[in-house]
PAKEZA-714243 format. One line per 2 residues: number of its first residue (from 1); their letters; for each residue z negated, x negated, y of C-alpha. Coordinates in steps of 0.02 Angstrom, whole numbers. Each point is the difference from the previous one (the first is absolute). Layout:
NUM> a> Z/X/Y  ...
# end
This chain:
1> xx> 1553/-728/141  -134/-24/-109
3> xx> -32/105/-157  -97/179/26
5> xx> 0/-61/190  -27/165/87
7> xx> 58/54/163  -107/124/107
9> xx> -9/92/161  -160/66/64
11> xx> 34/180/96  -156/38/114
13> xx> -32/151/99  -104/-75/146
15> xx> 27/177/125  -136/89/72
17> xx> -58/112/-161  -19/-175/-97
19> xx> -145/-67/103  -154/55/-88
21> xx> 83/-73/-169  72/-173/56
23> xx> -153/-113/-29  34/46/-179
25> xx> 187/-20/-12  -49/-162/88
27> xx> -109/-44/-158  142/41/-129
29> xx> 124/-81/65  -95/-162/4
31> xx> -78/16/-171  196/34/-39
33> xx> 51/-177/60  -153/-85/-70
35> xx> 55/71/-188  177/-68/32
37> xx> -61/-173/87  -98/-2/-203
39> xx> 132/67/-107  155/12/121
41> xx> -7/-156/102  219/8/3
43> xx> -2/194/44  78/59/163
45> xx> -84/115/126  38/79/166
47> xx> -80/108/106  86/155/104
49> xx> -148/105/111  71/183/71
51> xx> -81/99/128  -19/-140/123
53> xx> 62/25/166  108/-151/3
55> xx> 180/-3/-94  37/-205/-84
57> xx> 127/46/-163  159/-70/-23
59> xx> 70/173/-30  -33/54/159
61> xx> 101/-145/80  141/22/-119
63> xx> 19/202/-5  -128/73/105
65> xx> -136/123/-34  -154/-41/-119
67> xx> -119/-20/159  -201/-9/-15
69> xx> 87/-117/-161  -89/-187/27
71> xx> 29/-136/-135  -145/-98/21
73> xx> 38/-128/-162  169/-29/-52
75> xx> 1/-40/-172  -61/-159/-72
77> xx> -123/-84/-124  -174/41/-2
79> xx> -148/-90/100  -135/12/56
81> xx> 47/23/194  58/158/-63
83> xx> -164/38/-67  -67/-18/192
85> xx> 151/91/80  -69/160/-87
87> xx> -173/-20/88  112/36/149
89> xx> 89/148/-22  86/93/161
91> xx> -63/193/25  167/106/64
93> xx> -33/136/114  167/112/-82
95> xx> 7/111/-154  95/-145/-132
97> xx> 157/82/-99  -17/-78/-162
99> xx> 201/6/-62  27/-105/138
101> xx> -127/-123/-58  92/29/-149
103> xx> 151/-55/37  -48/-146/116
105> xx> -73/-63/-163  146/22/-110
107> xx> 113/-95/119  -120/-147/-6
109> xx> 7/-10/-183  190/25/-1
111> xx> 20/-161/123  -126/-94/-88
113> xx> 42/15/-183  192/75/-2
115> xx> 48/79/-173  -125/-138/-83
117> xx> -175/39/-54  15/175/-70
119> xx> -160/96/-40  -97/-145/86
121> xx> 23/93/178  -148/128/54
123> xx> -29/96/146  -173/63/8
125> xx> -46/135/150  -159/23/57
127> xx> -36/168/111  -101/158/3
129> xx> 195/96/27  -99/128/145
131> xx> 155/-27/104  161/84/16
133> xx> 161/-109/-29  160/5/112
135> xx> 117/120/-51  165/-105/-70
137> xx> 163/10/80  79/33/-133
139> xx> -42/135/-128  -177/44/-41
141> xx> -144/-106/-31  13/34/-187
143> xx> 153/-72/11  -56/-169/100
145> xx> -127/-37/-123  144/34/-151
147> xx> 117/-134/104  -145/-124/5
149> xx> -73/8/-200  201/-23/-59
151> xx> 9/-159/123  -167/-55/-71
153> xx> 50/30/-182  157/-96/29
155> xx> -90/-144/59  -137/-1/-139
157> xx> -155/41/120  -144/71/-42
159> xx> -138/103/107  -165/61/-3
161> xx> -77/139/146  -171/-31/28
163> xx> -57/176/81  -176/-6/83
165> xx> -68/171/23  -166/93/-13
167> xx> -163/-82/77  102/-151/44
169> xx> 107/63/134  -35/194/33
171> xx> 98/131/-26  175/51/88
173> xx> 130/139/41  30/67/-184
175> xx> 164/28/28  36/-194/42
177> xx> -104/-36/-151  96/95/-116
179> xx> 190/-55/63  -70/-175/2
181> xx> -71/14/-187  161/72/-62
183> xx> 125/-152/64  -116/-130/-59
185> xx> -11/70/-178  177/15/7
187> xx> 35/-170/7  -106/-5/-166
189> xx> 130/120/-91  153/-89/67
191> xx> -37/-192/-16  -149/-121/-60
193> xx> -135/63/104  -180/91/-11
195> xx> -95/73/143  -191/-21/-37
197> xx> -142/123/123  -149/-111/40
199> xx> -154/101/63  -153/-140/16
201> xx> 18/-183/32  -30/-71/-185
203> xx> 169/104/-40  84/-72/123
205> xx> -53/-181/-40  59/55/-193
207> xx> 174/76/42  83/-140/58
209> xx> 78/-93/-118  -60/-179/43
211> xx> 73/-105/-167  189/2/-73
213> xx> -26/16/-160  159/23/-110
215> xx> 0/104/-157  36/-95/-134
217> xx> 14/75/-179  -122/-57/-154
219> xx> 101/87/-145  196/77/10
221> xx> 59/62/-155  -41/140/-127
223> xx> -132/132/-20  -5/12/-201
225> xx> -35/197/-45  78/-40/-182
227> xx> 115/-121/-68  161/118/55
229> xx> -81/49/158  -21/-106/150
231> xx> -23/27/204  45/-143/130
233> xx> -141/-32/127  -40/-130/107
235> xx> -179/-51/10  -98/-48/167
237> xx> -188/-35/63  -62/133/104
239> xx> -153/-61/40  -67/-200/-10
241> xx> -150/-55/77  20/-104/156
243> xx> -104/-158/-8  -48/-128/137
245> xx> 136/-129/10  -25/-160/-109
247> xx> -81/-124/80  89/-157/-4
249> xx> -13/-181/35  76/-65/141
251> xx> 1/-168/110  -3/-18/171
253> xx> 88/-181/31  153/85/61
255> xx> -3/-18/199  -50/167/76
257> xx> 176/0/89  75/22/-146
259> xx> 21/185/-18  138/-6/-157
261> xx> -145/-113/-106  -41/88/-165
263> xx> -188/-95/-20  7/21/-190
265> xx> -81/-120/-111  35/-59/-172
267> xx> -127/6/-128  34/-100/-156
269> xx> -153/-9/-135  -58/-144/-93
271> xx> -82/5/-191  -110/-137/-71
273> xx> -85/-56/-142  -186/56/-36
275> xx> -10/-182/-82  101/-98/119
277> xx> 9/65/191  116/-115/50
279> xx> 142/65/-125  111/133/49
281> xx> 56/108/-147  164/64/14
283> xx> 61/202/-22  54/-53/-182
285> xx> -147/-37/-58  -95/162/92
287> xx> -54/148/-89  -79/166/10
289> xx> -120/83/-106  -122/147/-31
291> xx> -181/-17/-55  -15/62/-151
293> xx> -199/11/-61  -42/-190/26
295> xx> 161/-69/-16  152/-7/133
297> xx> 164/44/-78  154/-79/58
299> xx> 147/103/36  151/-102/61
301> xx> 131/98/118  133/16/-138
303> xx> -141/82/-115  -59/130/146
305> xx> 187/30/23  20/53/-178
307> xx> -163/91/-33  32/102/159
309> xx> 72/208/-41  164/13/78
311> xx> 41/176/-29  179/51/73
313> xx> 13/70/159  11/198/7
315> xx> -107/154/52  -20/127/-151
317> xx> -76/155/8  -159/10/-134
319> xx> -15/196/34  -67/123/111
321> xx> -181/66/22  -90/108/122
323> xx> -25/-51/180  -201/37/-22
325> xx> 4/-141/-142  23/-143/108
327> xx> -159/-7/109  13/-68/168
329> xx> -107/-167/-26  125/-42/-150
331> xx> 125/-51/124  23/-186/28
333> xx> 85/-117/110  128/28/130
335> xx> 96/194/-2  201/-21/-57
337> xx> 121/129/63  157/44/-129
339> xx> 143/69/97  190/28/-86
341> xx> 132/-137/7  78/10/172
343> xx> 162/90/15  -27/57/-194
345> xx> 6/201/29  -19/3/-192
347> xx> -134/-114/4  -82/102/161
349> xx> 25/169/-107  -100/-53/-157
351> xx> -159/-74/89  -10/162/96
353> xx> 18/118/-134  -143/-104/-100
355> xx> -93/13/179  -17/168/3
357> xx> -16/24/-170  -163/-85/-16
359> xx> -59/49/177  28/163/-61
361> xx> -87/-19/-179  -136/-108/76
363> xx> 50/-147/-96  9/-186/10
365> xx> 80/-146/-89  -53/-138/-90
367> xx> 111/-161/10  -11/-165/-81
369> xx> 67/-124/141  93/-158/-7
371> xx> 79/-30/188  86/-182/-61
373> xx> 65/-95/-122  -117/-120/-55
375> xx> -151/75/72  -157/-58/-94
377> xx> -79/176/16  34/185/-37
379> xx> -63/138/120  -65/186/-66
381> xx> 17/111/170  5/184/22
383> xx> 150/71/90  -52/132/132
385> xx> 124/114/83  53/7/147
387> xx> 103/157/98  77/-43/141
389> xx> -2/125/152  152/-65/87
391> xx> 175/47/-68  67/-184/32
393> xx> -141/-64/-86  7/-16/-191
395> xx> -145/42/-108  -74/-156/-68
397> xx> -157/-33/-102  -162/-102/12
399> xx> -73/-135/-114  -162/-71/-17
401> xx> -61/-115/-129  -111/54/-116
403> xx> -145/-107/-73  1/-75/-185
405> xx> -184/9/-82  -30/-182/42
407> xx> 17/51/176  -123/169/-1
409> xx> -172/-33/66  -118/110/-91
411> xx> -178/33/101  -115/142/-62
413> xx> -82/92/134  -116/170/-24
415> xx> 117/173/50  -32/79/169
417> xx> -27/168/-132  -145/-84/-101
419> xx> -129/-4/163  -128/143/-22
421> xx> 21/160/122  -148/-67/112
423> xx> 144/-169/32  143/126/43
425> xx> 27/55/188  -53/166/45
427> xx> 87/115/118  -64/-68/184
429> xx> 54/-174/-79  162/55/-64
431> xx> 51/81/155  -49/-151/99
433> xx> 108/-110/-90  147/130/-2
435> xx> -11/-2/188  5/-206/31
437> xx> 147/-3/-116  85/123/108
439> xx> -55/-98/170  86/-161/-58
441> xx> 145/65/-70  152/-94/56
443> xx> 109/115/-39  -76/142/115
445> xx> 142/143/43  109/-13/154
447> xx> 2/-173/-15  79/-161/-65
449> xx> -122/-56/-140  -78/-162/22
451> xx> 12/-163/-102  159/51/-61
453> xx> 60/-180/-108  153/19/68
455> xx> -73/-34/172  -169/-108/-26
457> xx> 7/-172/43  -103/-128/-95
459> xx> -137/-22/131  -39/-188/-83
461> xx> 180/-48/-4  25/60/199
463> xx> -151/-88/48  65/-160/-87
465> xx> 159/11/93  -75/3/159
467> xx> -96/-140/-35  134/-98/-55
469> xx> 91/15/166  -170/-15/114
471> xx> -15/-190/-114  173/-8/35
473> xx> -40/-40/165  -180/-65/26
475> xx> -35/-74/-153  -193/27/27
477> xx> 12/165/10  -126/112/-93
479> xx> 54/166/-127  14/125/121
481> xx> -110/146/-42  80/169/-75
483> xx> 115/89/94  -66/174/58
485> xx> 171/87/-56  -49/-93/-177
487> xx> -178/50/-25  63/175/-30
489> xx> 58/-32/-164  -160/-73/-37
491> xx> -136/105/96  -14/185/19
493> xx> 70/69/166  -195/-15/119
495> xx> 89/164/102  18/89/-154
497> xx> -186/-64/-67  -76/61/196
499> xx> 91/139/-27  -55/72/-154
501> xx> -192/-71/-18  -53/171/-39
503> xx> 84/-23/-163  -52/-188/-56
505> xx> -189/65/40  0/162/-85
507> xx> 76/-118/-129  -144/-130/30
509> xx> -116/125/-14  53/97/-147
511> xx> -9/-183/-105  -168/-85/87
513> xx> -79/-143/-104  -157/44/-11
515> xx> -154/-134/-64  -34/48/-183
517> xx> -197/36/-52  -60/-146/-86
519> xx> 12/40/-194  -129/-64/-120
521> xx> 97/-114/-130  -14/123/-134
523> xx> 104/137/79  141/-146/60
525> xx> 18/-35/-155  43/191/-41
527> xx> 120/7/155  93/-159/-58
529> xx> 181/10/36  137/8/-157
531> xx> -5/-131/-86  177/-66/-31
533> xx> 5/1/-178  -33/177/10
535> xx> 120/146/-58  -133/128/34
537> xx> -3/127/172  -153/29/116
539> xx> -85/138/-23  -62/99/161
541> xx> -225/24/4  -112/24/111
543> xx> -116/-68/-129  15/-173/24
545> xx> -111/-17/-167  143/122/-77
547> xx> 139/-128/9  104/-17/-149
549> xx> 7/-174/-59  168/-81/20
551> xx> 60/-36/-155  109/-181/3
553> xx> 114/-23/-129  65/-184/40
555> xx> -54/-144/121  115/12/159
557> xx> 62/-140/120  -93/60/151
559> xx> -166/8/-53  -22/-57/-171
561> xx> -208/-18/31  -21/167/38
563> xx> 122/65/-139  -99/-131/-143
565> xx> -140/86/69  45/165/-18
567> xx> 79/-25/-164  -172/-90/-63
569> xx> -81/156/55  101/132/-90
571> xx> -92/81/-171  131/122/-70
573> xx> 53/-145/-123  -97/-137/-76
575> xx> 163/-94/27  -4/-29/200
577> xx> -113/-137/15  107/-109/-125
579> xx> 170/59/77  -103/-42/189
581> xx> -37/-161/-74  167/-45/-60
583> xx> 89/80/150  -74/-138/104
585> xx> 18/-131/-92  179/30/4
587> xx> -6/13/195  -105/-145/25
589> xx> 152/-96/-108  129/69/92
591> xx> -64/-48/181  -45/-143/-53
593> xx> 178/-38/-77  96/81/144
595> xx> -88/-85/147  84/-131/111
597> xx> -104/-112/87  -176/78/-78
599> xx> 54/151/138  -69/128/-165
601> xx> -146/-115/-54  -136/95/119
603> xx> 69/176/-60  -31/-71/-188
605> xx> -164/-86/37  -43/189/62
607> xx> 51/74/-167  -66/-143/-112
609> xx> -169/36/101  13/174/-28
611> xx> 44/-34/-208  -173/-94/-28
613> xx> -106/129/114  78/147/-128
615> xx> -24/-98/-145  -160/-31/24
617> xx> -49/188/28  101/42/-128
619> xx> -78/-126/-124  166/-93/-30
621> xx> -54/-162/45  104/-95/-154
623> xx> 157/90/71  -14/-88/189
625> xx> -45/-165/-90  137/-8/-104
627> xx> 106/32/127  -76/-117/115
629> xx> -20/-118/-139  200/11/-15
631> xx> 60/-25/172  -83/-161/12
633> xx> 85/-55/-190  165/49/97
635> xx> -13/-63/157  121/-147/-30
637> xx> 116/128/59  13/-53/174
639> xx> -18/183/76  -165/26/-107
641> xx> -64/-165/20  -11/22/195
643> xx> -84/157/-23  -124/-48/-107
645> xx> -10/-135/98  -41/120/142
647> xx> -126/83/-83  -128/-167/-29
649> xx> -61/23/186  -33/166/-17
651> xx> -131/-14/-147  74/129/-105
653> xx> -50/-21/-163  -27/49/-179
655> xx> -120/166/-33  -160/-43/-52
657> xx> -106/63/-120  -137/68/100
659> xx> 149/74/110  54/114/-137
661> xx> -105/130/-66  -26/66/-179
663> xx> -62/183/-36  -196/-19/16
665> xx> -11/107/-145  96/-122/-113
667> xx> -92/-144/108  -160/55/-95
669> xx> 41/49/-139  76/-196/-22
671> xx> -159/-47/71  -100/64/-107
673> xx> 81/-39/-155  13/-179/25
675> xx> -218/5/57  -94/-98/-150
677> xx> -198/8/-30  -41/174/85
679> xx> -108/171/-14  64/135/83
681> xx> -99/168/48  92/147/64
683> xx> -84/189/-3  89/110/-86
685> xx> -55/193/-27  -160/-34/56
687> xx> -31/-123/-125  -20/-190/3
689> xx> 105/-100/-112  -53/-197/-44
691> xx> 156/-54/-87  -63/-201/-53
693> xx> 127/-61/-96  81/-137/83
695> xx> 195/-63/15  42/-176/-84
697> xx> -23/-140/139  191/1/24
699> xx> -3/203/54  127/119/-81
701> xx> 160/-35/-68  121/90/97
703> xx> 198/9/33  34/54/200
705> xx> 147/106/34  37/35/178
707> xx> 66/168/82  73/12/180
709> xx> -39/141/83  89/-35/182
711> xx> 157/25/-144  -72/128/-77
713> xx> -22/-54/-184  -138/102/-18
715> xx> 103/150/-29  128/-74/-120
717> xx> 5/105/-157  -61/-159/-127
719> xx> -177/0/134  10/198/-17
721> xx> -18/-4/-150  -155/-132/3
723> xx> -105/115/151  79/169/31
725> xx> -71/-11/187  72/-151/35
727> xx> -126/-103/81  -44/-182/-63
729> xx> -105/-91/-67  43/56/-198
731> xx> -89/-142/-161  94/40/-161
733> xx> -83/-43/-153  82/2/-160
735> xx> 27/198/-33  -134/31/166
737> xx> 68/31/172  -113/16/120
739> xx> 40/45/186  -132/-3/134
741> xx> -93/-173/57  -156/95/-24
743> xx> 26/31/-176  74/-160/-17
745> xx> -153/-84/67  -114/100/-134
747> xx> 128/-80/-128  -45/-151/60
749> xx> -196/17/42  43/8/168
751> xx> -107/113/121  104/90/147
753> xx> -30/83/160  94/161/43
755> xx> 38/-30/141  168/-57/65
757> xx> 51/7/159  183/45/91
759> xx> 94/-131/-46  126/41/-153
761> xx> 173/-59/55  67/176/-22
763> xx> -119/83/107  2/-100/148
765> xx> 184/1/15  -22/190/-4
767> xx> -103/-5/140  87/-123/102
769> xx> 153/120/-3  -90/134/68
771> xx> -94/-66/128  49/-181/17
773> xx> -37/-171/-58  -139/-30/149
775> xx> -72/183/-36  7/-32/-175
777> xx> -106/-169/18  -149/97/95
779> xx> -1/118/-110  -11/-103/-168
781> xx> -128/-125/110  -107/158/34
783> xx> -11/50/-173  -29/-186/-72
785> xx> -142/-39/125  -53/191/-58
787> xx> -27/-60/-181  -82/-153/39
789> xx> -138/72/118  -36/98/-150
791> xx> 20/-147/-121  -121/-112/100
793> xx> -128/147/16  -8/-15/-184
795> xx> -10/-182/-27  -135/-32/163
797> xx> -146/-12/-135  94/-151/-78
799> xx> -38/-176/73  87/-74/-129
801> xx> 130/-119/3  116/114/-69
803> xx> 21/183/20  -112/97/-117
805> xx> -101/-171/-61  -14/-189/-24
807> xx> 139/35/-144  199/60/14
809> xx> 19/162/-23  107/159/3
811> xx> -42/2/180  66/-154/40
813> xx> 169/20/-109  47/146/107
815> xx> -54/-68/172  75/-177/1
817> xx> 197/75/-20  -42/149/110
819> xx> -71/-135/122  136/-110/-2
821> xx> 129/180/29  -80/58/134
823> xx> -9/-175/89  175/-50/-17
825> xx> 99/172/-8  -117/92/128
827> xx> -63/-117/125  -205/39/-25
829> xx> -102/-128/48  -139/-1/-162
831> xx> -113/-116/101  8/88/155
833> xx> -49/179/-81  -82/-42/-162
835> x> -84/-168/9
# end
C-alpha cells in the first residue's frame, strides 16, 4: 500500500428529510474526488447511501438487519466515473439510521485493509440526524455507539459527522435532535472523531475534509526558559496556505490505452559560452555571483557554504512582554501551534501552567527560533497562549513570526484624529453606519456565524478543480463560470441586500457626493490638503481666509512638490528657504539613485522643475545652477547619466539672468552709480537743486555686496547693525553709512521719484499668505498700473525721447528697473497701457 494512501468511506443520508440539501452534498462529494484525483490519485473511496428503499450490503447477506443500507461503490481507487456516479444519487423514501451506515462502513474497511493501514481509514457521515434510530437489542443505545467507537479505535479508523441543520434542511422533533446530537458527539469523546453543524451551503462545502494531509513536526526538542530549565514540545503548522498545484511538464507519446503511463519529462539544461556558442561549459567551471555596484562578485558553492550562519538548532525563550505589544499586522508567515511532548505528563504539566500564567497576566513570549540543524536562518516569533476547553485536550500555544526591521514597511499616512470637526461624521451619519455594520454582521445571534475559516472554501481553488475534471473530459472545454454556492464568499448575500435597502439608502443618503462650487484658485490653494512633510494639525474655520498655514518641517515621499512649496513659503526663520533648497536636492539624488528602469525619473523631473521655479522667486538662481551644473559633471554615473540624459528633451535649463530678479531698489541704486556724464534735478522742499558736477567718464568706483532676502539676510545682526529697519539698498563710505536709495542717489547726484510701488519681496509674500498668490497679483497689478496713470499724467508735457527731456535723468534711473519689475515679476503689458 502506498505511503499516506488513505482509505475512506463516504456515509450519505439520501431519506426523505435530505432532499432539499442533496444537490449540494452532490457538489462536495465531487469537488472531494477531484482534490484526491490532484493530490490523492492512489487514495481509496467508497460510497454507502442510507435511507433508500432498497437493501444491497454484504452485512445484510451475512447477519441480517442493516436494511435501507445500499453500498453503491465498494472501495477502490479514485476516477473520474466516480466523479459522474455522484451526479446520480438515489433519493430513499425511509428515515436512514446512521449507526447502521456506520457499521456497514466499518466492515468494508475491515475486509479491505485488515489490521494494515492504521490511521489511514475514515468514515465520514453525512446527515441532518432528524430521525430516530432503532432501538439495539442489546443494552441501550449509549451502549451501541460505546461497542462501535472501541471496534473503531482498535482498528485505527477515524470519523468525521457532517450535521446539516438550520436553513438547509428545516427543523425537526427536538427530542430526536437532541438524542441524535448526544451519540454523535459521543463518538468524539470515545475515539478519533469530531461532529461538525453545517447551517448554509459554503459550510458544508468547507467541512468536509477533502485532502489527507499528515501532520508532520518542524521542531521536537526543548523549550529553553534558562540553561537549567527546559520543556519538551513538539512543534507543528497549523495553518499553510494552499496553492494551485505545480504545473508540470508532461508528454503525451504514451498511447492513450495506457492508463499506468506516468507522462513525465526530463529536463536537462545546457550552458554556453557568450564567446563561443557552440562550447558547452561544464558545472566545474559554473559560478554564481551578486552584483555588487558595477561589478559581479563571484561566490563559488563552497564559499556560500561557509559564509552562510548556521546557528544550532533550539527554541529559547528571549522574555515575556504584554499581549497589547505585539500588534496584529506584526505577525508574519504561516501560524505554528506548540503542544507538550506526547505521553510526557511532565512535559503536558509545565506548558499548561505557563499557559495560564500568561493568559492570566496578559502576557506573551518572545522566542528566538532555530527548527533544524543547519538551518541558514533564525526566526523571532511571539508565543501566544492557548487554553484548551476540552479536558482531553492539552493546552498548547501559538507562534507567529515576527518581522526583523529589514522586513517592516514603513508608509506615513495623515491620522483619522487630525481631520477638522467639519471632516468628522455627525450623528445621522454615525448612526447610519452603526446600523449597516449591524445588517451584515455574520455573526448575528441565534445563528451559526458565517465565513467561519474553518468552513470557507477557497472559491478560486474549487473553481479550478472543477475545471480540471470538465478538461478532463472535453479537452475544449471553457472555465466554467463561478459556482452560485461560491459567490457567497465573495458577494454579499442579494436576500439580505433586498432585505435591508432601507439601511444601505439611509446610509447612501447620509454620505451623498455632492458637486463642489467651483473655487477661485486663490482659496484652493488655502484648502490644500496636508502636505506630507507636515507635522502640523488642521485647524477647524469657517474663515477660509483664517487658515493657519501648515507649517512643513521636512520634504515627504508623497508629495515632495507641495511640501518644497510649503517649506519655501514658511517666514518664521530666515533658514527655510536654504533647508527647502537643500531638502530637494537631496530627494532629487535619492530618486534618481534608487530608481530601476528610470520608473522615479518623472517624479524627479517634477521636483527638479519645481527647484528652479523656487529658486527663481526666491532669487537663488546660482544655487539651481550649481546643482544643475553638477549633475551633468557626474553623469558618468550610469543612473545620473540617463537622467540627465532625460532631461535634454525637455528643455530644462540653466536660470537666466533676466529670469532672476534683484531688489529694484538696489537695481537703481547700481544703476545709477555706474551712469557717467549726467545732471540730475530732483525737487526737494520746494526748492530746485542743479547739482553740475559731473562723475569721471568711467562712473563711480564701487565694491557690490549682495543680500538675499528670500533667506532673509536682511535681518542678520552684521546688516542690523548697517540699517536698523532692515530694508536694502545701504552705500557705505568710509566712516558714512547711508541707508535709503533716495539718499543714496543725492550722494551720488542722482534725482529720485518717491514713488515705489508694491513690490518689496517681503510684502508680497505677506499678501500672498493672506489672500493668495492670484489675489495677491491683482492686487499689486492694481496698485502698479495706479502709480503709473499718475506717473504718465506728469510726464504727458514731455515729447522727449526720454522721460523728463532729450537728456537721462533721475526720471529715467527710477523707471527703467521699475519697468523691467513690473514686466517680468507682474505680467503688465507697458505697451499695451502706457505706450
Amino acid at each position: 500500500m502506498a505511503r499516506n494512501k488513505e482509505g475512506l468511506v463516504l456515509l450519505l443520508d439520501v431519506g426523505p428529510t435530505m432532499y432539499s440539501v442533496l444537490p449540494e452534498i452532490k457538489k462536495v462529494c465531487s469537488m472531494l474526488i477531484q482534490k484526491k484525483l490532484i493530490y490523492g490519485k492512489f487514495d481509496e473511496v467508497g460510497v454507502v447511501v442510507f435511507g433508500t428503499q432498497e437493501t444491497d450490503n454484504e452485512l445484510t447477506k451475512e447477519v441480517g438487519g442493516y436494511e435501507h443500507v445500499v453500498v453503491l461503490r465498494n472501495i477502490k481507487v479514485v476516477d473520474g466515473d466516480l466523479v459522474d456516479a455522484f451526479q446520480e444519487l438515489p433519493r430513499g423514501n425511509f428515515d436512514g439510521d446512521y449507526l447502521d451506515a456506520i457499521v456497514v462502513g466499518m466492515d468494508m474497511l475491515i475486509k479491505k485493509y485488515q489490521a494494515t493501514n492504521k490511521g489511514k481509514k475514515r468514515l465520514c457521515l453525512i446527515t441532518n440526524a432528524l430521525c430516530p434510530i432503532k432501538d439495539s437489542c442489546e443494552g441501550t443505545k449509549e451502549d451501541q455507539v460505546n461497542t462501535i467507537a472501541a471496534q473503531m479505535s482498535a482498528h485505527g479508523m477515524k470519523m468525521e459527522s457532517v450535521i446539516v441543520r438550520g436553513r438547509l434542511c428545516g427543523g425537526g422533533d427536538q427530542r430526536i435532535m437532541a438524542e441524535n446530537d448526544r451519540l454523535l458527539n459521543l463518538f468524539s469523546e470515545k475515539t478519533s472523531a469530531r461532529a461538525v453543524y453545517v447551517e448554509s451551503p459554503t459550510a458544508l462545502l468547507g467541512a468536509v475534509k477533502t485532502r489527507n494531509i499528515s501532520p508532520v513536526t518542524i521542531f521536537r526538542g526543548d523549550l529553553e526558559l534558562g540553561s537549567k530549565m527546559k520543556i519538551k514540545v513538539w512543534v507543528y503548522k497549523k495553518t499553510s496556505e494552499e496553492k494551485f498545484p505545480t504545473l508540470k511538464k508532461y508528454s503525451d507519446k504514451a498511447p492513450p490505452t495506457d492508463r499506468f503511463a506516468t507522462h513525465e519529462v526530463k529536463v536537462d539544461y545546457e550552458y554556453k559560452s557568450v564567446e563561443d556558442p557552440n562550447k558547452v561549459v561544464p558545472p566545474e567551471q559554473r559560478i554564481k555571483g551578486y552584483r555588487y555596484g558595477p561589478q559581479v562578485v563571484p561566490i563559488s558553492s563552497a564559499e556560500w557554504d561557509a559564509v552562510k550562519f548556521k546557528p544550532e538548532k533550539s527554541v529559547k525563550l528571549l522574555g515575556f512582554t504584554d499581549a497589547s505589544n505585539i500588534m496584529r499586522h506584526y505577525y508574519m508567515k504561516d501560524v505554528n501551534v506548540f503542544i507538550p511532548e506526547p505521553g510526557n505528563a511532565r512535559a503536558a504539566l509545565a506548558v499548561s501552567a505557563l499557559a495560564r500564567a500568561m493568559k492570566e497576566m496578559n502576557k506573551v513570549a518572545i522566542l528566538r527560533c532555530v527548527w533544524r540543524q543547519g538551518q541558514g536562518s533564525v526566526v523571532v516569533g511571539v508565543l501566544t497562549p492557548n487554553i484548551s476547553e476540552k479536558d482531553s485536550t492539552p493546552d498548547s500555544f501559538y507562534f507567529n513570526v515576527l518581522p526583523f526591521a529589514e522586513d517592516v514597511r514603513e508608509f506615513q499616512f495623515p491620522s483619522f484624529s487630525s481631520f477638522p470637526a467639519s471632516w468628522q461624521p455627525n450623528e445621522q451619519q454615525q448612526e447610519a453606519a452603526d446600523n449597516l455594520v449591524k445588517m451584515l454582521d455574520l455573526a448575528p445571534s441565534a445563528k451559526q456565524e458565517a465565513l467561519l475559516p474553518d468552513f470557507t472554501p477557497n472559491p478560486v481553488l474549487e473553481r479550478f478543480y472543477r475545471h480540471l475534471e470538465l478538461k478532463s473530459k472535453h479537452p475544449d472545454a471553457a472555465v466554467p463560470p463561478l459556482d452560485e454556492t461560491l459567490k457567497t464568499i465573495t458577494e454579499a448575500d442579494p436576500d439580505l441586500l433586498s432585505e435591508k435597502k432601507n439601511v444601505i439608502d439611509a446610509f447612501y443618503k447620509s454620505f451623498e457626493l455632492k458637486e463642489n462650487p467651483r473655487l477661485k484658485k486663490s482659496s484652493k490653494r488655502l484648502l490644500e490638503k496636508k502636505p506630507s512633510g507636515s507635522d502640523e494639525d488642521y485647524r477647524d474655520t469657517t474663515n477660509a481666509l483664517a487658515v493657519k498655514p501648515v507649517k512643513v518641517e521636512k520634504i515627504g515621499d508623497s508629495s515632495p512638490v507641495q511640501d518644497f512649496e510649503a517649506m519655501m513659503s514658511r517666514r518664521d526663520s530666515p533658514d527655510w528657504v536654504g533647508k527647502a533648497i537643500q531638502d530637494m536636492k537631496n530627494k532629487i539624488y535619492s530618486l534618481v539613485e534608487n530608481s530601476y528602469d528610470g520608473d522615479n525619473h518623472g517624479k524627479a523631473l517634477e521636483c527638479l522643475l519645481a527647484l528652479r521655479k523656487g529658486c527663481i522667486l526666491e532669487q537663488e538662481p546660482k544655487q539651481f545652477n550649481d546643482f544643475l551644473h553638477h549633475l551633468f559633471n557626474v553623469r558618468q554615473e550610469k543612473k545620473l547619466r540617463n537622467f540627465c540624459e532625460s532631461l535634454i528633451p525637455k528643455g530644462l535649463t540653466l536660470i537666466s539672468k533676466s529670469e532672476a530678479i534683484d531688489s529694484s531698489c538696489s537695481w537703481r541704486v547700481r544703476f545709477a552709480l555706474n551712469l557717467k556724464g549726467i545732471i540730475f534735478y530732483i525737487y526737494i522742499d520746494r526748492l530746485l537743486l542743479i547739482i553740475s558736477e559731473k562723475w569721471n567718464c568711467s562712473g563711480l568706483d564701487y565694491e557690490y555686496k549682495a543680500v538675499n532676502l528670500a533667506k532673509g539676510e536682511q535681518f542678520s545682526t552684521e546688516f542690523e547693525q548697517l540699517n536698523p529697519l532692515r530694508y536694502v539698498p545701504v552705500l557705505v563710505d568710509g566712516d558714512v553709512v547711508v541707508s535709503d536709495s533716495l539718499a543714496i542717489l543725492l550722494v551720488a547726484s542722482v534725482v529720485c521719484s518717491s514713488i515705489q510701488p508694491l513690490h518689496m519681496l517681503a510684502l508680497a509674500k505677506s499678501i500672498e499668505e493672506k489672500v493668495g498668490p492670484e489675489e495677491g497679483l491683482l492686487w499689486a497689478q492694481s496698485s502698479i498700473e495706479k502709480g503709473f496713470f499718475a506717473l504718465e499724467k506728469l510726464v504727458k508735457d514731455f515729447a522727449t525721447r526720454f522721460a523728463t527731456g532729450e537728456a537721462l535723468y533721475m526720471a529715467d534711473v527710477f523707471l527703467a528697473p521699475q519697468i523691467a519689475t513690473v514686466v517680468m515679476r507682474f505680467n503688465i503689458d507697458m505697451v499695451k497701457h502706457f505706450p
